[in-house]
N, C-alpha and C positions, 0 to 999 in steps of 0.2 A: 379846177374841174367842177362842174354845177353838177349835181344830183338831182333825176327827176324823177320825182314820186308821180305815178301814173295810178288811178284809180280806176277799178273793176270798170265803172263807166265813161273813163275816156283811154280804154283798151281800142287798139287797131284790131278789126275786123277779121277772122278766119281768114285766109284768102277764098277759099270755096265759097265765103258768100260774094265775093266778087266773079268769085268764078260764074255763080247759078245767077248772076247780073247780068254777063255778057253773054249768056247759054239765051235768056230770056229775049234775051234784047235782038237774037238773031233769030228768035224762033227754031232754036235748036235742042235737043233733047240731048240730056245725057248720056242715050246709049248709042246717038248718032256720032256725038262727039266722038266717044269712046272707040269707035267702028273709025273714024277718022284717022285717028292719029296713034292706032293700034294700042288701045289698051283695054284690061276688062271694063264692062261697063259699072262692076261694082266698085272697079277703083274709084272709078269719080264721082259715083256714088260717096263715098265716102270720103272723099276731100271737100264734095261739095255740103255734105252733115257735118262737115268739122272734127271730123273723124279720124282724118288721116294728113297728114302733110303735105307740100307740094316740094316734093323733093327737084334737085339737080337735072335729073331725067327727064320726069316729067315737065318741068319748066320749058325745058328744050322741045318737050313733042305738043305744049298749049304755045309754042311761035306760030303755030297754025290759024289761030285769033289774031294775028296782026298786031302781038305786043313782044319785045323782046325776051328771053329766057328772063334775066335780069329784075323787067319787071315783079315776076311773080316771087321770084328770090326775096327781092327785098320787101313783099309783101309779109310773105312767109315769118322770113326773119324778124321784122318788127314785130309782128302777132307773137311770135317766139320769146323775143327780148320784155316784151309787156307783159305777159303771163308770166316771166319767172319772176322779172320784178316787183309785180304785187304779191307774187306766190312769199318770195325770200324776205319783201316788209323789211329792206333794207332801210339803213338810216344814210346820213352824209357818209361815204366813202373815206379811209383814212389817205391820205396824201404819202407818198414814199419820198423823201425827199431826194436830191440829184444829188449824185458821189462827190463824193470830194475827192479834188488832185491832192 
């Protein structure tokens, strides 16, 4: 199993700043969005400041943008998995070895 040391600066991206990417790029507002696909305007306000997560829900109500739930999960997720692992400044992982018969 390899261990990757990921650095503050080659951390994967909020998703909200992809999110205020594809907000940009259709000439859409935030609180347009938010009016779209029913939710407050402050929530994405605040996933878009990196504020808030892009939870299960909301994933499913941004298929509205033409990218699957999925997407944004595993955006989420990675942003998630990189922030803790610089946070925790883990070393090599110990190996469990397989049981013996």
């Amino acid at each position: 199993m390899k261990f990757e040391k990921v650095s503050p600066t080659h951390m994967k991206p909020h998703p909200g700043i992809i999110l205020a990417a594809e907000l940009a790029r259709r000439e859409l507002s935030q609180a347009a969005l938010a009016r779209i696909i029913g939710v407050s305007a402050m929530r994405i306000s605040l996933v878009v400041a990196g504020l808030r997560p892009i939870t299960a829900e909301l994933a499913l109500r941004l298929r509205a943008l033409g990218r699957p739930a999925s997407y944004w999960l595993h955006r989420q997720c990675q942003f998630d998995l990189d922030r803790t692992r610089a946070s925790l400044k883990l070393g090599r992982p110990k190996r469990i070895p397989p049981r013996r018969r």
